[in-house]
C-alpha positions as CSV (number, residue, x, y, z in Angstrom):
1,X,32.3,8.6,-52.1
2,X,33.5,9.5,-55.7
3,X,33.3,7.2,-58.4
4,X,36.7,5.5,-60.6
5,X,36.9,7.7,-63.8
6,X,38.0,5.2,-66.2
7,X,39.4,6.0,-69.8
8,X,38.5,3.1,-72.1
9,X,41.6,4.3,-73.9
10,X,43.3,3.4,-70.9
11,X,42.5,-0.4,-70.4
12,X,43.8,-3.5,-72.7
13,X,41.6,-4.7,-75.2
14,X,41.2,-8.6,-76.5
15,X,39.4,-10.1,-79.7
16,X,38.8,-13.2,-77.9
17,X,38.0,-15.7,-81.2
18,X,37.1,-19.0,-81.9
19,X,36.2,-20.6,-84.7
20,X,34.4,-17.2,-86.4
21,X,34.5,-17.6,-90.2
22,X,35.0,-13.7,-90.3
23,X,37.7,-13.8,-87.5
24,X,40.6,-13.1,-89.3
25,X,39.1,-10.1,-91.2
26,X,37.4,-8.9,-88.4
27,X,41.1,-8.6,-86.4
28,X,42.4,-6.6,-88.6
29,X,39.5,-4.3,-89.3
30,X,39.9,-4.2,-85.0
31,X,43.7,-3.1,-85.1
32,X,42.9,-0.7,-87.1
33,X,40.0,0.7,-84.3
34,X,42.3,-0.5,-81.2
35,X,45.7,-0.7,-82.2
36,X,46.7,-1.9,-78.8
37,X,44.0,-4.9,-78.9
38,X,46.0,-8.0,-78.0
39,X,44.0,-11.9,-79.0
40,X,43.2,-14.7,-77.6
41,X,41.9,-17.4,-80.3
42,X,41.2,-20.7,-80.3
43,X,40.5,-21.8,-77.0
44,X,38.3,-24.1,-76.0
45,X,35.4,-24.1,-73.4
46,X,33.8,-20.4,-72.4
47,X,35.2,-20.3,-69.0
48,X,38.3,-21.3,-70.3
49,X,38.9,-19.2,-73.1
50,X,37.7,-16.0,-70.5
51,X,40.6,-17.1,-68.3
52,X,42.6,-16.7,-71.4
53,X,41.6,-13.3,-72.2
54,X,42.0,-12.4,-68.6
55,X,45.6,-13.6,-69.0
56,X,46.9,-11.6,-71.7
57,X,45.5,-8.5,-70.4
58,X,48.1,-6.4,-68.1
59,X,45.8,-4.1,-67.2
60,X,43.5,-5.3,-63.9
61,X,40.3,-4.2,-66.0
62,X,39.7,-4.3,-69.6
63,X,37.6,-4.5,-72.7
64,X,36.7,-7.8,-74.4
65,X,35.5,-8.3,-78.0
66,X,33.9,-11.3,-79.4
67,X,35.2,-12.9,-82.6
68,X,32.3,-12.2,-84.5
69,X,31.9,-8.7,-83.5
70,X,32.9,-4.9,-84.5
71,X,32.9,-2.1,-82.3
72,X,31.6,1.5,-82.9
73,X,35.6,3.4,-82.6
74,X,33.5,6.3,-80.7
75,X,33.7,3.5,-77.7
76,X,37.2,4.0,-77.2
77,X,36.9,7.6,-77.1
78,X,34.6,7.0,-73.5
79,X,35.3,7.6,-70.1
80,X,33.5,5.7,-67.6
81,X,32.6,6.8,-64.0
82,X,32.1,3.5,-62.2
83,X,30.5,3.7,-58.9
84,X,32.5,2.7,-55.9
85,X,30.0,-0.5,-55.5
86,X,30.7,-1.4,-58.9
87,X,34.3,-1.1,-58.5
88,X,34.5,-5.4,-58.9
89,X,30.9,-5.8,-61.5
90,X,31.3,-6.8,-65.3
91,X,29.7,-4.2,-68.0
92,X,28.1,-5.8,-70.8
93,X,26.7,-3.2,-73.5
94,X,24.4,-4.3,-76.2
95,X,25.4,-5.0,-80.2
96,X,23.4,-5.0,-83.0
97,X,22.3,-7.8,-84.5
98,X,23.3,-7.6,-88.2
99,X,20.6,-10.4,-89.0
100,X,17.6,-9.5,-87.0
101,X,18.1,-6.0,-85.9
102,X,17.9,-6.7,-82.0
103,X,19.7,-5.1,-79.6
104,X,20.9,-6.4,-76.5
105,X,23.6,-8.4,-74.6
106,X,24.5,-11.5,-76.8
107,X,28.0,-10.5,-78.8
108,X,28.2,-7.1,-77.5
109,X,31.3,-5.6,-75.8
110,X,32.1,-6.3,-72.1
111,X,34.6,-4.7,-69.4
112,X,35.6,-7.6,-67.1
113,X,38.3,-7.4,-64.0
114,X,40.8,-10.2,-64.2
115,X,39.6,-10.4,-60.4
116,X,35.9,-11.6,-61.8
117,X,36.8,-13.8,-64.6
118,X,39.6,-15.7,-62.6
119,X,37.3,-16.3,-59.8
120,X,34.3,-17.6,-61.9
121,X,33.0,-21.5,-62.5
122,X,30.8,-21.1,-65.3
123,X,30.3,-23.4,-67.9
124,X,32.4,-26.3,-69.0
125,X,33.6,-25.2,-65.5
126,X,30.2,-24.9,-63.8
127,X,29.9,-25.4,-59.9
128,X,26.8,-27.2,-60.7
129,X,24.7,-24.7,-59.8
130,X,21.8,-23.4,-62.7
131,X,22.4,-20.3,-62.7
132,X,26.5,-21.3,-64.0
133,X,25.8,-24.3,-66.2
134,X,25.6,-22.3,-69.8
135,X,25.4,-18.2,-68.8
136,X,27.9,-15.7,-67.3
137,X,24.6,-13.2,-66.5
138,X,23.2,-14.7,-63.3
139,X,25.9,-13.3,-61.5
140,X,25.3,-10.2,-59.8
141,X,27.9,-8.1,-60.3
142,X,27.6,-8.7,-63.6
143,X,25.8,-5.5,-65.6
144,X,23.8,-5.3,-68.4
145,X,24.1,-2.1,-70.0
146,X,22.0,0.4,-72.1
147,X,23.9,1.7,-74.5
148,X,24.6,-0.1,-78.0
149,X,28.7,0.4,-78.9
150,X,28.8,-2.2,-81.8
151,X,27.1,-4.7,-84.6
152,X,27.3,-8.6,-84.1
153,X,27.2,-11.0,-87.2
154,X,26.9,-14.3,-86.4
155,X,26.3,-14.9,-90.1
156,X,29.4,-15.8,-91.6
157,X,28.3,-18.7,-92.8
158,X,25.2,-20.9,-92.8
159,X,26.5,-23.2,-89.4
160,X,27.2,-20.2,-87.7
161,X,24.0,-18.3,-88.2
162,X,22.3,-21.4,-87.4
163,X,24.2,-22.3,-84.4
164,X,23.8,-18.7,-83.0
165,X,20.1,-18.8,-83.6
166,X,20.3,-22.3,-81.8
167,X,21.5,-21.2,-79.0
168,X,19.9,-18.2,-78.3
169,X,16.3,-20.0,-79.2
170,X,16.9,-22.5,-76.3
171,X,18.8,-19.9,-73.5
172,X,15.7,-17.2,-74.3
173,X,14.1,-20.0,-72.7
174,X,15.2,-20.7,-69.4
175,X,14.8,-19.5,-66.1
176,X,17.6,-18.4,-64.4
177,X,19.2,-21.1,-66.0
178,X,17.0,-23.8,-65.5
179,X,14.6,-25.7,-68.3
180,X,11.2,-24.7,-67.6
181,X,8.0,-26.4,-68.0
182,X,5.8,-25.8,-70.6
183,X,3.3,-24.3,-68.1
184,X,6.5,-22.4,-66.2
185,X,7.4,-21.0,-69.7
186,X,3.7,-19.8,-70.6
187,X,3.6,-18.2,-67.3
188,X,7.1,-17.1,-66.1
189,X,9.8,-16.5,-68.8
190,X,10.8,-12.9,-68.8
191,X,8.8,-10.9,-70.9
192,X,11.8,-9.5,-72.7
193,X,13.7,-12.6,-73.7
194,X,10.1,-13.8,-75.2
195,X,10.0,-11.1,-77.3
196,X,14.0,-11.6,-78.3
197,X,12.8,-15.4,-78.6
198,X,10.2,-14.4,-81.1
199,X,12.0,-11.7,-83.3
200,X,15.1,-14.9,-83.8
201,X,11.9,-16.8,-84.7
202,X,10.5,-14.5,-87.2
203,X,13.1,-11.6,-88.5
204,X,16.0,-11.8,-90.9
205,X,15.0,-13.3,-94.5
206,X,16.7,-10.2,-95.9
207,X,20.2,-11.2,-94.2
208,X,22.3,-13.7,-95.5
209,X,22.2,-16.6,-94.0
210,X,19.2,-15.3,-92.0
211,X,17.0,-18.0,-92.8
212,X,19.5,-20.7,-91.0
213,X,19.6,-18.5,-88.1
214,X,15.7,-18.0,-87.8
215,X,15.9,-21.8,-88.2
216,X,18.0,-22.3,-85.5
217,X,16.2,-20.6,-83.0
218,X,12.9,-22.3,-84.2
219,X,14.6,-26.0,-83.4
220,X,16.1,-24.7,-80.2
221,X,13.2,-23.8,-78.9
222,X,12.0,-26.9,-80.2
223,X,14.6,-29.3,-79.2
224,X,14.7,-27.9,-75.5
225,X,10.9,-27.3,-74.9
226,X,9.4,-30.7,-77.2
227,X,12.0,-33.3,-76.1
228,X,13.8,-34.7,-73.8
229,X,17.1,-33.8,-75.0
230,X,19.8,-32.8,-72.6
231,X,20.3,-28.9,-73.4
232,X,23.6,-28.6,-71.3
233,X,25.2,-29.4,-74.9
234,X,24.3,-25.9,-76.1
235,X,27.3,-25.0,-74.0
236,X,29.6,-27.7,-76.0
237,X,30.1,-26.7,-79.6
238,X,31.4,-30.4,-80.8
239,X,28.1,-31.0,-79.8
240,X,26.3,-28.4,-82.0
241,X,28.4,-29.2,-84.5
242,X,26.7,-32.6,-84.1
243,X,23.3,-31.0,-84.1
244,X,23.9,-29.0,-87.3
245,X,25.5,-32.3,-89.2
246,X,22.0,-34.0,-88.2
247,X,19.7,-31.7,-88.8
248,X,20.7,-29.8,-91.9
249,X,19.5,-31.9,-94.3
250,X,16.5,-30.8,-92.9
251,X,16.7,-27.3,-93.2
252,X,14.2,-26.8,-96.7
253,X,11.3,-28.7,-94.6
254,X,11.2,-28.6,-91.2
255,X,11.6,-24.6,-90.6
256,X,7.6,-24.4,-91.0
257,X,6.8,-27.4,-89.2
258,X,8.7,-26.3,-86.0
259,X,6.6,-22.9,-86.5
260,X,3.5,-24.5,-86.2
261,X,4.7,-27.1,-83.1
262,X,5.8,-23.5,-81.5
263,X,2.8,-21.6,-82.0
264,X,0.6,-24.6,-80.5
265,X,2.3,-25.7,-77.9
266,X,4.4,-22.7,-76.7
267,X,1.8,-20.2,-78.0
268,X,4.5,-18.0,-79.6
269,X,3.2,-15.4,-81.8
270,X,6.1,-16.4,-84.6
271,X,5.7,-15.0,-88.0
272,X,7.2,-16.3,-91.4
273,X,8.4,-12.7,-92.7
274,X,9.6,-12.1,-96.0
275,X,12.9,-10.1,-96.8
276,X,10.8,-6.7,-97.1
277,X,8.5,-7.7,-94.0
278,X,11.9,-7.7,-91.9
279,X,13.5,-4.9,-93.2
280,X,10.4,-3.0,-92.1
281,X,10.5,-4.6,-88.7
282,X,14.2,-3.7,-88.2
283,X,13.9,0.4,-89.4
284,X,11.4,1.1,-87.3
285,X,12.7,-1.1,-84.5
286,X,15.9,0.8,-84.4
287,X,13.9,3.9,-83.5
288,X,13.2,2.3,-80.0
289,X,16.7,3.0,-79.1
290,X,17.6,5.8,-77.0
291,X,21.3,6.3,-76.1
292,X,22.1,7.3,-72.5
293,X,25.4,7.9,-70.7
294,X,27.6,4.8,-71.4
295,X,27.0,4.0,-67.3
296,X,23.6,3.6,-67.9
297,X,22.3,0.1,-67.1
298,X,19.4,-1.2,-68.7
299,X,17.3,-2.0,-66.0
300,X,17.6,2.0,-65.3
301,X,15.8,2.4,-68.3
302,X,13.5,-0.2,-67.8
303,X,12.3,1.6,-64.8
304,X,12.0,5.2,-65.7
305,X,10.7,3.9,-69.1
306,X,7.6,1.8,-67.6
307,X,7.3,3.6,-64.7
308,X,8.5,1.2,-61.8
């Protein structure tokens, strides 16, 4: 059976913001990309504010951007052949992270059905299950893609930066959307999100505000693995806005302690890079990137790449 041809040209498009410090620069740098982008701002809870977005958009299937993202404008220039079984699935390409060079999922552009989103209890709307509680992903119709198609900054200020690294530093952690044990972590977090673990860890002195978001990651690691803190409130942003309030004074003394609690405990190979050291870590991890067609999932690559 032959695949939808779908011209990204063709589908709505919403800047779905928040509380971005960039946000309103970053719409209009985005009208001038997408003209016909439509926005969604201010709403809150995730599942919520993805209703929203769903909403607005006329078209059954469209593109979403994040409000601290910009999009490459070759995207909109794509046509995509989706597979009749992926007809109903979510495509989520990879961004680049402006403060630690990674590329992968978080902030990157997505293509959602209004179908999907409308259906979904993830969540401030979880069904209670793990796999909802604080992630979209678990689901399997939804796709992570090869193909990098814009740059995140979650550095607009120094909360931001840190709260991104926060909340990547404790969902790098878990296992299909559960808290691990230490011994479960050691043995059974996915070898890629340790690495992305360790790179929030250790890379972006030579952003600004990188050090709060290397911080970040460090104490949510930290807070999730070391205590006995309930990590549903990464989901709940009054409540990181808690965190941050509390721990901030903090930030000039603890960022080497947690390092040293992480290496022991976790055995995470963290390093305490200088601006230079992660400038060199990012050029030459760009050059791992290899583009495929924009239908390309990543586990595709995955798999011709290491041979499965």
């Amino acid at each position: 059976m032959a695949g939808q041809l779908v011209d990204i040209a063709d589908l709505d498009c919403i800047y779905l913001s928040y509380d971005e410090p960039q946000k309103e620069e970053f719409w209009l740098r985005i009208q001038n990309i997408v003209p016909w982008a439509k926005r969604v701002d201010g709403v809150e809870g995730s599942d919520a504010a993805h209703k929203a977005a769903a909403a607005a958009s006329e078209t059954e299937r469209f593109v979403l951007i994040d409000g601290d993202n910009i999009p490459d404008e070759s995207f909109f220039d794509l046509q995509l052949d989706i597979k009749p079984e992926h007809t109903d699935c979510v495509f989520r390409w990879k961004a680049r992270n402006a403060v630690n060079g990674l590329m992968y999922g978080n902030g990157g552009l997505s293509c959602w059905t209004r179908e999907f989103i409308n259906n979904m209890r993830t969540h401030e709307a979880t069904d209670g299950t793990d796999e909802t509680v604080v992630e979209f992903c678990f689901d399997d119709k939804y796709l992570a893609m090869n193909n990098v198609y814009s740059t995140t900054y979650p550095n607009g200020d120094a909360k931001h930066a840190w709260r991104a690294g926060f909340r990547e530093g404790v969902k790098m952690c878990l296992i299909k959307g559960r808290k691990p044990t230490l011994e479960e972590f050691k043995q059974q977090v996915h070898a890629k999100n340790f690495d992305k673990l360790c790179i929030w860890q250790s890379v972006g002195q030579d952003a600004e505000y990188g050090y709060e978001a290397m911080y970040g990651a460090r104490y949510g690691t930290y807070k999730l693995m070391l205590t006995d803190w309930d990590w549903h409130e990464v989901r709940d942003f009054a409540a990181l806005d808690r965190i941050w309030e509390e721990e901030q004074s903090w930030l000039d003394t603890n960022f080497t302690e947690y390092g040293v609690q992480l290496r022991r405990k976790l055995e995470l190979p963290i390093v305490d890079y200088t601006a230079e050291e992660s400038r060199f870590f990012k050029h030459y991890y760009s050059q791992t990137y290899h583009i495929y067609d924009p239908m390309t999932a990543e586990l595709e690559v995955i798999r011709k790449v290491e041979g499965w």
